[in-house]
Structures are given as structure tokens and as C-alpha cells.
NUZAKE-677570 format. One record per residue: residue in three letters; residue number from 1; x, y, z of N, C-alpha, C in turn. Coordinates in steps of 0.2 Angstrom, whole numbers, plus 5000, padded with zeros to 4 digits. Example, Ala and Ser with C-alpha at 12.3 -4.5 7.8 and 13.67 -1.06 7.14 Angstrom:
residuo,num,n.X,n.Y,n.Z,ca.X,ca.Y,ca.Z,c.X,c.Y,c.Z
ala,1,5066,4972,5039,5062,4978,5039,5066,4984,5039
ser,2,5064,4989,5035,5068,4995,5036,5064,5000,5039
END
This chain:
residuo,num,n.X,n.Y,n.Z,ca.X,ca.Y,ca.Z,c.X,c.Y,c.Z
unk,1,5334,4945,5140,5336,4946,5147,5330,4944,5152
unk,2,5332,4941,5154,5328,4938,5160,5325,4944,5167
unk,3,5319,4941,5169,5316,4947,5174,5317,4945,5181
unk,4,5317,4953,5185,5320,4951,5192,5313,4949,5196
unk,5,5314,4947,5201,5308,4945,5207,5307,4953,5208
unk,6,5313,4957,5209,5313,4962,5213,5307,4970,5207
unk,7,5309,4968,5203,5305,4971,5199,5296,4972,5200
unk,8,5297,4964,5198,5288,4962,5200,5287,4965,5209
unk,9,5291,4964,5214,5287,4969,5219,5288,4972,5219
unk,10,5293,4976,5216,5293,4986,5219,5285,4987,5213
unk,11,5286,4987,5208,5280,4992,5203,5273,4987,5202
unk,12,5275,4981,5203,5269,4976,5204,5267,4974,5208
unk,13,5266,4974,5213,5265,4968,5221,5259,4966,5218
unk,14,5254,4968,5214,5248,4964,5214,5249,4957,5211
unk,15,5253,4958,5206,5255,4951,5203,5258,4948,5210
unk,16,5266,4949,5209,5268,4947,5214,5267,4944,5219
unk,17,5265,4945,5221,5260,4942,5227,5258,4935,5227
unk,18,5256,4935,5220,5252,4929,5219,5252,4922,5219
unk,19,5250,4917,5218,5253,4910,5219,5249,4908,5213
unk,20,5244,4909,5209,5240,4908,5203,5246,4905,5199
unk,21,5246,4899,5197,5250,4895,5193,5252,4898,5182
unk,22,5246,4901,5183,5245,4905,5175,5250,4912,5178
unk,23,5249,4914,5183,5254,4923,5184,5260,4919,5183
unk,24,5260,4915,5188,5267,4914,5190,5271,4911,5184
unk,25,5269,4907,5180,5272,4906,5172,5272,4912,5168
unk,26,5269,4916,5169,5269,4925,5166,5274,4928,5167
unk,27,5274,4927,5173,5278,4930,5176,5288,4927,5174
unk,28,5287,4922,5176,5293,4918,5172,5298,4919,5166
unk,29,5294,4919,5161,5294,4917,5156,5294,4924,5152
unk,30,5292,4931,5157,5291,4935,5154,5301,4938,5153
unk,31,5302,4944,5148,5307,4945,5148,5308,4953,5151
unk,32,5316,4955,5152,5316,4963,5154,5321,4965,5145
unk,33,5319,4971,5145,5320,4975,5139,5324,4982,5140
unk,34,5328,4983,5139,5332,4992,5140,5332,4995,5132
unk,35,5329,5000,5132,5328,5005,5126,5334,5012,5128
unk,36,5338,5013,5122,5340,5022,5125,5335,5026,5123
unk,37,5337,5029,5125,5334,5037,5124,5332,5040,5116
unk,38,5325,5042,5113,5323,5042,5108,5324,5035,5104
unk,39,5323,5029,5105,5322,5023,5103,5314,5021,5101
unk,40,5313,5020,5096,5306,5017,5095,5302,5014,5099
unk,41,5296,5011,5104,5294,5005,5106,5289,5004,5102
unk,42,5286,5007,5098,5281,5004,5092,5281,5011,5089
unk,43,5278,5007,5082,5275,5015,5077,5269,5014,5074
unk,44,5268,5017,5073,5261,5018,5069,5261,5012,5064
unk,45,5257,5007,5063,5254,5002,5059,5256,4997,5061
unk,46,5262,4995,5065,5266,4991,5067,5259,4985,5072
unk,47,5263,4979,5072,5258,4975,5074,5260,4974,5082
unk,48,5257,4976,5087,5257,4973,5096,5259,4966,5095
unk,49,5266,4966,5097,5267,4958,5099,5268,4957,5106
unk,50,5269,4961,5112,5269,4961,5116,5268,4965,5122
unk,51,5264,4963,5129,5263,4967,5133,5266,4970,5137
unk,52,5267,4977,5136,5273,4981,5141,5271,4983,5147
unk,53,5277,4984,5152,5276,4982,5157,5281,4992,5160
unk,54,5281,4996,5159,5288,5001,5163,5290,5001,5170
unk,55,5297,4997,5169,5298,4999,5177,5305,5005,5176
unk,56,5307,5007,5172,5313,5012,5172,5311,5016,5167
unk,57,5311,5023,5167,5313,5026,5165,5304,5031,5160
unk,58,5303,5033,5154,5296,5036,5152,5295,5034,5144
unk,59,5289,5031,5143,5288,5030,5138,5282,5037,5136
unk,60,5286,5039,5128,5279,5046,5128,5277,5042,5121
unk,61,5269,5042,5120,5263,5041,5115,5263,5045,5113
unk,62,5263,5047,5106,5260,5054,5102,5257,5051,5096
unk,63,5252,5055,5092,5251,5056,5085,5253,5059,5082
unk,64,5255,5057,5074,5256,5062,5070,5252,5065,5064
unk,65,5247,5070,5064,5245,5070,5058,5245,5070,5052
unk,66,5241,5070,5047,5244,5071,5038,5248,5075,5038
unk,67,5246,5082,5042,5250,5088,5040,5256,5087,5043
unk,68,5258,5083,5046,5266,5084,5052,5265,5086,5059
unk,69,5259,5086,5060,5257,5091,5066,5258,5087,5073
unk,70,5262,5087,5080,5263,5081,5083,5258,5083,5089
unk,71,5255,5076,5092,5252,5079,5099,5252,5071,5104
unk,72,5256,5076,5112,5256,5071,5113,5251,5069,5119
unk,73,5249,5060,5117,5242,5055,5119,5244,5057,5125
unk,74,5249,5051,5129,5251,5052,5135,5258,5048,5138
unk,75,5260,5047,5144,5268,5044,5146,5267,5038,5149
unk,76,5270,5036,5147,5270,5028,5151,5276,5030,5157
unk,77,5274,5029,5163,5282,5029,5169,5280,5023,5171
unk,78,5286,5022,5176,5286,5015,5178,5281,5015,5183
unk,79,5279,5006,5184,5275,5004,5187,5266,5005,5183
unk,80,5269,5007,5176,5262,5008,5171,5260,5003,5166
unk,81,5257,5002,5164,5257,4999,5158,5253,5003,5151
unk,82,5256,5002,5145,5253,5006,5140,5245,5004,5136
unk,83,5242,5008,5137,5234,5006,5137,5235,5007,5128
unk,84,5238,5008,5122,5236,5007,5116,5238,4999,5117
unk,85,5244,4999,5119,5246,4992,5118,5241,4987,5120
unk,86,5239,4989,5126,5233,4982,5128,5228,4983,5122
unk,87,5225,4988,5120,5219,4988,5119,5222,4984,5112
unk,88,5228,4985,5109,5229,4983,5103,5230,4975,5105
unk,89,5232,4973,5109,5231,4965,5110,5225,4961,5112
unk,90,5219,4966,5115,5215,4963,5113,5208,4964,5109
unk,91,5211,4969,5104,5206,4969,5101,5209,4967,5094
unk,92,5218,4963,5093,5218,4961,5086,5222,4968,5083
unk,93,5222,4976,5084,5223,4980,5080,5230,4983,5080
unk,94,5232,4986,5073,5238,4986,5073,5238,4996,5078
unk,95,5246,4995,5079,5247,5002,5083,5243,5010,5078
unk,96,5239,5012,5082,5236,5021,5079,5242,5028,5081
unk,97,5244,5025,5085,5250,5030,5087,5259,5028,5087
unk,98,5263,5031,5090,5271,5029,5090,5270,5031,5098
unk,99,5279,5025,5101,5279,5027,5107,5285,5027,5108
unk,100,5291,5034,5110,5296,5034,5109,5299,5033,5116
unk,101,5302,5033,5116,5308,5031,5125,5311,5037,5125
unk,102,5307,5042,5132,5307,5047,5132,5314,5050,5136
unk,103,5317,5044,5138,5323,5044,5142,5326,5036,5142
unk,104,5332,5034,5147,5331,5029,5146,5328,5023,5147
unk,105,5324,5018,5146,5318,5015,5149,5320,5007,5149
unk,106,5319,5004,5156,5317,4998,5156,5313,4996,5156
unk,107,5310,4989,5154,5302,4987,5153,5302,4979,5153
unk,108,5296,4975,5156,5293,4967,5157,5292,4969,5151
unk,109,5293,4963,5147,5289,4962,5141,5285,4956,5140
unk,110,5277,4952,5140,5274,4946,5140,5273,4947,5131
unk,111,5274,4942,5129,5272,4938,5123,5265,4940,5123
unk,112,5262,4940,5116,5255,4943,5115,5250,4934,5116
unk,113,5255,4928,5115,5250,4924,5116,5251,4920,5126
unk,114,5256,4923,5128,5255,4922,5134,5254,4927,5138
unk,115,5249,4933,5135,5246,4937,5140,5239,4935,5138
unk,116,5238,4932,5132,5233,4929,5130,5230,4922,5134
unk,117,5236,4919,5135,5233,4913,5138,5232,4917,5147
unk,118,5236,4920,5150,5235,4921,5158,5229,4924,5157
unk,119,5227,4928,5153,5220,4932,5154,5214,4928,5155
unk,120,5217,4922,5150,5209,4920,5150,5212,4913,5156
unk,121,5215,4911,5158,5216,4909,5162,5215,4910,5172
unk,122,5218,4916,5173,5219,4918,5178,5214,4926,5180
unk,123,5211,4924,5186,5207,4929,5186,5211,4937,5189
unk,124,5217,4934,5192,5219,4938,5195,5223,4944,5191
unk,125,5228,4939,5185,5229,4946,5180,5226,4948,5177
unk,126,5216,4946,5176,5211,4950,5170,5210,4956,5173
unk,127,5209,4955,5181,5206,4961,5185,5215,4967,5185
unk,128,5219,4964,5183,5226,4969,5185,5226,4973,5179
unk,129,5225,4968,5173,5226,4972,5168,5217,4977,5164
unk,130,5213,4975,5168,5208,4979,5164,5207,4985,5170
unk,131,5210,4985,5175,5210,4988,5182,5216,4994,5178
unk,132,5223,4991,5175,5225,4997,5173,5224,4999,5167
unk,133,5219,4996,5162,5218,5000,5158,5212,5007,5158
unk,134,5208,5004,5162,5204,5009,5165,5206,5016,5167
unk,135,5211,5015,5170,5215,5022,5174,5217,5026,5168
unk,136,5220,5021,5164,5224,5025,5157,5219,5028,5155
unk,137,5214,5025,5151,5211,5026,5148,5207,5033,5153
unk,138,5205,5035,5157,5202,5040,5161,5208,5046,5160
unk,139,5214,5045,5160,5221,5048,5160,5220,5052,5152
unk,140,5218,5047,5149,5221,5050,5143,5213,5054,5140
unk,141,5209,5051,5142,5202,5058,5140,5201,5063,5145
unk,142,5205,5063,5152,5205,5070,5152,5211,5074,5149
unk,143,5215,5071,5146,5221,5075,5142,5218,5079,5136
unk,144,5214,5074,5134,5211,5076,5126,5205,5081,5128
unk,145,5202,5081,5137,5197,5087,5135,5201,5093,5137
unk,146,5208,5094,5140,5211,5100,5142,5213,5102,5134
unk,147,5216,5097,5131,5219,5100,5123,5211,5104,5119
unk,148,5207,5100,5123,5202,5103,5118,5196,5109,5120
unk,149,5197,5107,5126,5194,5115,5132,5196,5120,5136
unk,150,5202,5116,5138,5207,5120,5140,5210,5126,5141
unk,151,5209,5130,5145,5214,5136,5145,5220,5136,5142
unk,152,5224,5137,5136,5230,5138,5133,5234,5140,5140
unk,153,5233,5148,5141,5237,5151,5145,5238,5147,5152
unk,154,5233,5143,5156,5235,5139,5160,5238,5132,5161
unk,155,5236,5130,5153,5240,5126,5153,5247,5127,5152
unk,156,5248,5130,5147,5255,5130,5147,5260,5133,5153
unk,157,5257,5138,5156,5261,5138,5164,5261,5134,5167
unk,158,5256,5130,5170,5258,5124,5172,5263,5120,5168
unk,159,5264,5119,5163,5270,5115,5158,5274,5118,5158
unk,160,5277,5125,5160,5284,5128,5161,5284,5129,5169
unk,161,5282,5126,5173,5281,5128,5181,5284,5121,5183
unk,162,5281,5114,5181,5281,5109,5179,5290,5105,5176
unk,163,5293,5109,5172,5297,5107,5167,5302,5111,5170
unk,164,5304,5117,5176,5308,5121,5173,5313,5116,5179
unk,165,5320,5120,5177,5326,5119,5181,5327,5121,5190
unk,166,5332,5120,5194,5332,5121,5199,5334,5132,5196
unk,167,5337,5133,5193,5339,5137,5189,5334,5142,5187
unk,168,5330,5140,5186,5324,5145,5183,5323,5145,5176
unk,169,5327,5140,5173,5327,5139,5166,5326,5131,5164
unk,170,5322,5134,5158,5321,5126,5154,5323,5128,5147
unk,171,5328,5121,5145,5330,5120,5136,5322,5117,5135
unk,172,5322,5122,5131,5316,5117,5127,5314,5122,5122
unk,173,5311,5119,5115,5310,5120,5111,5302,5126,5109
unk,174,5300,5129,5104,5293,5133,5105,5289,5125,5102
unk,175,5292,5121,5098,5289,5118,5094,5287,5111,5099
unk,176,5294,5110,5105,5292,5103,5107,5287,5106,5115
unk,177,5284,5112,5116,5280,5115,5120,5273,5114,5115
unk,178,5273,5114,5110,5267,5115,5106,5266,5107,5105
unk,179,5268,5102,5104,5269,5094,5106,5264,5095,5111
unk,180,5268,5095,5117,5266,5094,5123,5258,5097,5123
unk,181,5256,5100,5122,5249,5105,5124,5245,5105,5117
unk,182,5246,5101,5114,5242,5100,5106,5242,5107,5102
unk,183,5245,5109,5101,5243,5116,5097,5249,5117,5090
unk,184,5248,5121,5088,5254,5124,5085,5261,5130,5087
unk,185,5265,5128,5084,5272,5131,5086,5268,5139,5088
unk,186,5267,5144,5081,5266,5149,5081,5262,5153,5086
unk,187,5254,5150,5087,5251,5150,5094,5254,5150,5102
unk,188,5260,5145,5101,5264,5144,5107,5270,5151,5107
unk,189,5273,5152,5102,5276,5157,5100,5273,5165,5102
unk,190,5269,5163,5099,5264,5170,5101,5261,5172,5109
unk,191,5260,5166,5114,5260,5167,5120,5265,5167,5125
unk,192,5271,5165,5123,5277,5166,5126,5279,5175,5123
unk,193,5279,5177,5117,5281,5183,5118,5277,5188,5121
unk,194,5270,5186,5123,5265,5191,5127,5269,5189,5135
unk,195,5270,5183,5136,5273,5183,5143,5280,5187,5145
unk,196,5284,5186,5140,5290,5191,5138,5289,5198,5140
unk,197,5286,5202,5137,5281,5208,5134,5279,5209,5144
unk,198,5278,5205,5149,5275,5207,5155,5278,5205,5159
unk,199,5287,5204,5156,5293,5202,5160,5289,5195,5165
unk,200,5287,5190,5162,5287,5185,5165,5293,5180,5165
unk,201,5295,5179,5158,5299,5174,5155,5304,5178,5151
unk,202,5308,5177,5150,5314,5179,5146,5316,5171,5139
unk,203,5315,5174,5135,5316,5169,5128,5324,5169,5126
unk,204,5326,5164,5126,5334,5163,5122,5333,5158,5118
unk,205,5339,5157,5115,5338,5152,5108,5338,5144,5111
unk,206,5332,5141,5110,5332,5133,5115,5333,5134,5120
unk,207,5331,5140,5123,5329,5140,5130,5324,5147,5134
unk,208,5323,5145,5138,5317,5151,5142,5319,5148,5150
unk,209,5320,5156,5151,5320,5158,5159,5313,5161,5161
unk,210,5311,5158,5167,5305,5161,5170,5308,5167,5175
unk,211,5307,5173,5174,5305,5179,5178,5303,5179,5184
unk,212,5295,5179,5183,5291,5181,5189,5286,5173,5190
unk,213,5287,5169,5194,5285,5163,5194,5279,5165,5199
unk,214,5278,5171,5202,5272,5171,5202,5265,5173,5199
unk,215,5269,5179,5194,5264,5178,5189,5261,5171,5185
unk,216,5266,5167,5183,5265,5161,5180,5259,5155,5186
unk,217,5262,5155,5193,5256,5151,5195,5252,5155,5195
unk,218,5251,5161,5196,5241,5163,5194,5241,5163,5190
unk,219,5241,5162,5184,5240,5159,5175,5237,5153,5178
unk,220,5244,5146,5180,5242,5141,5181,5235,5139,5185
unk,221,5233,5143,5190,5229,5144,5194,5221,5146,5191
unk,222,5222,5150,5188,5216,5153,5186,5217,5153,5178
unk,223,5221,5154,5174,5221,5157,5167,5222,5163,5166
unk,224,5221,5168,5161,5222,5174,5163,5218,5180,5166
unk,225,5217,5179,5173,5212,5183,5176,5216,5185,5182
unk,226,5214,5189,5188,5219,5190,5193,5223,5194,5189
unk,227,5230,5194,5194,5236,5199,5192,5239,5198,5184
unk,228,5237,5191,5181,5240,5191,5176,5236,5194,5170
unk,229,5227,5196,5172,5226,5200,5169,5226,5207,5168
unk,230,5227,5210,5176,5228,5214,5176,5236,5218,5171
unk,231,5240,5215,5170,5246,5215,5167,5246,5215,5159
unk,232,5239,5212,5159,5239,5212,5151,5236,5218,5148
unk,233,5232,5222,5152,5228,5228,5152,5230,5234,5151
END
């Protein structure tokens, strides 16, 4: 499928823009992609053939460990591009993670030898594409110091404060909450029924209502200190 003009300025104008003879054949020559919903966009060992581009829809990176254990890196939304794939095209390496289409997604797709040739060509997409891989790359180490210093309790109100419904409910699973925030099911299990336990949240099968949502932003606010610690006392 061929790619729209209109594409390149809504989520790109820096390309766009450009009159650079190397973008403007990039940009040509590149293609649009529709993925449904839980569709593969790479997996683990697979080889990068090409540079994605989201203008519709979320692409979510996760790892999976020896033991099964899933945590997710970070999302690709539109007007983003995915920082393993770059770094897999130009460093030669095959995929370290999987990236599923976390709803439905449109996507540019550039060939790995005509992102190869624009780069070294055009000074305009080197500064575009090292410009967003920086952002990423920043995005995804502070993800990894929250999973790894982070307040649990804060986080995760932030991630049902974040998720919930106009309704006060969110379907979601204990296991794809423990995804989300790098941990285990049982952990995640265990802090939702202490929230239960303080009539914050109400637990159903595939799904949790939030109670007291203000208990929950001071969680997300602070952790458990203020009212929410007062409540656990």
C-alpha cells in the first residue's frame, strides 16, 4: 500500500517539509502497513528489515523471560518510531524483544537498505532519526528505573487511575497489571486485595472498580504515606 502525503505532515512535518532529493525518494518509495489487533510486528530473533514509522493506532515492546515472566519495554503511538528497530538496523542485530499491535495500527514502513542509503545520504533524516531515537531511548530508561526503584503502590495507582473507564471500571486482568509494572501476578494480587481490604477498589472476575479514587491519587501522589497510610494502620 502506498503512503499518503497526508500522513507525512500530520505525525512528520520534519520530513515533510523537506525538499532533500534522498527524504523525498524515502519518502516515495516507502510503504503504509495495517496490522489487527494482537498481530505480531517482530519477535524475538527475527531479523529488522525495516524502519517503522506509527501513525495509527499502539505498538507495545515487551520481554519475555526463560521463566515466562512478561515486562513491558515500552509503546510505540503514532507519530513515534520504534527505538529497538533502529538500533537493530544500525547496529546489524537481530530483534531482543517482540512488539505486538496493541490495538489496531497503521505504520510507514522504509526498506532497511533505503533507510540505509537516506541516512548516509541526507543530513536531514540522520538528525530525525537519531533525534528520535534519543527521546526513546531516555523514555525507556526511565521506565526501567521505575520497575526497578519505584514505588509499587504508586505505581500501580497511577496505572488503574490511568486505565480506568468513564465508569469507574477497568477489564483487565491481575496478570496483564503485573505486565504492565514488571512484577509478578501474585505481588500485584496481593496489593490489590490490601486495597480491597480499605474499600478502595472492588475486585470481580476480569475486572476492578475503583471505590475511592481519592484514596488512589494519594497512593499515586506520594505512595503509601498521607491518608493512604493512615488507612493501612
Amino acid at each position: 500500500m502506498t503512503t499518503s502525503p497526508d500522513d507525512w505532515q500530520r505525525w512528520f512535518p520534519e520530513i515533510a517539509v523537506t525538499a532533500d532529493p534522498a527524504v523525498v525518494a524515502l519518502m516515495t518509495n516507502a510503504h503504509a502497513v495495517s496490522l489487527p489487533a494482537g498481530r505480531a510486528v517482530f519477535q524475538v530473533g527475527s531479523a529488522c528489515q525495516h524502519y517503522l514509522l506509527v501513525t495509527e493506532g499502539v505498538v507495545r515492546v515487551q520481554l519475555l523471560s526463560d521463566t515466562g515472566r512478561e515486562i513491558v519495554l515500552y509503546r510505540v503511538s503514532p507519530g513515534e518510531s520504534c527505538v529497538l528497530t533502529t538500533s537493530c538496523l544500525l547496529g546489524g542485530e537481530r530483534y531482543p524483544a517482540e512488539g505486538i499491535a496493541e490495538v489496531p495500527v497503521r505504520a510507514l514502513t522504509i526498506s532497511a537498505g533505503q533507510f540505509a542509503q537516506a541516512l548516509h545520504q541526507s543530513d536531514t533524516f540522520r538528525r530525525f532519526v537519531f533525534a528520535n531515537l534519543g527521546r526513546r531511548i531516555a523514555d525507556v530508561i526511565r521506565h526501567m528505573q521505575e520497575i526497578a526503584f519505584g514505588n509499587l503502590d504508586r505505581r500501580l495507582a497511577e496505572l488503574l487511575l490511568s486505565r480506568v473507564a468513564r465508569t469507574g471500571t477497568l477489564t483487565v486482568t491481575h496478570q496483564e497489571i503485573a505486565v504492565e509494572l514488571g512484577t509478578a501476578r501474585e505481588v500485584v494480587s496481593r496489593h490489590l486485595k490490601h486495597y480491597e481490604a480499605n474499600g478502595w477498589v472492588a475486585l470481580r472476575r476480569g475486572r476492578l472498580e475503583l471505590l475511592d479514587v481519592a484514596a488512589l491519587q494519594q497512593l499515586a501522589a506520594n505512595g503509601l504515606t498521607g491518608r493512604a497510610e493512615q488507612q493501612t494502620n
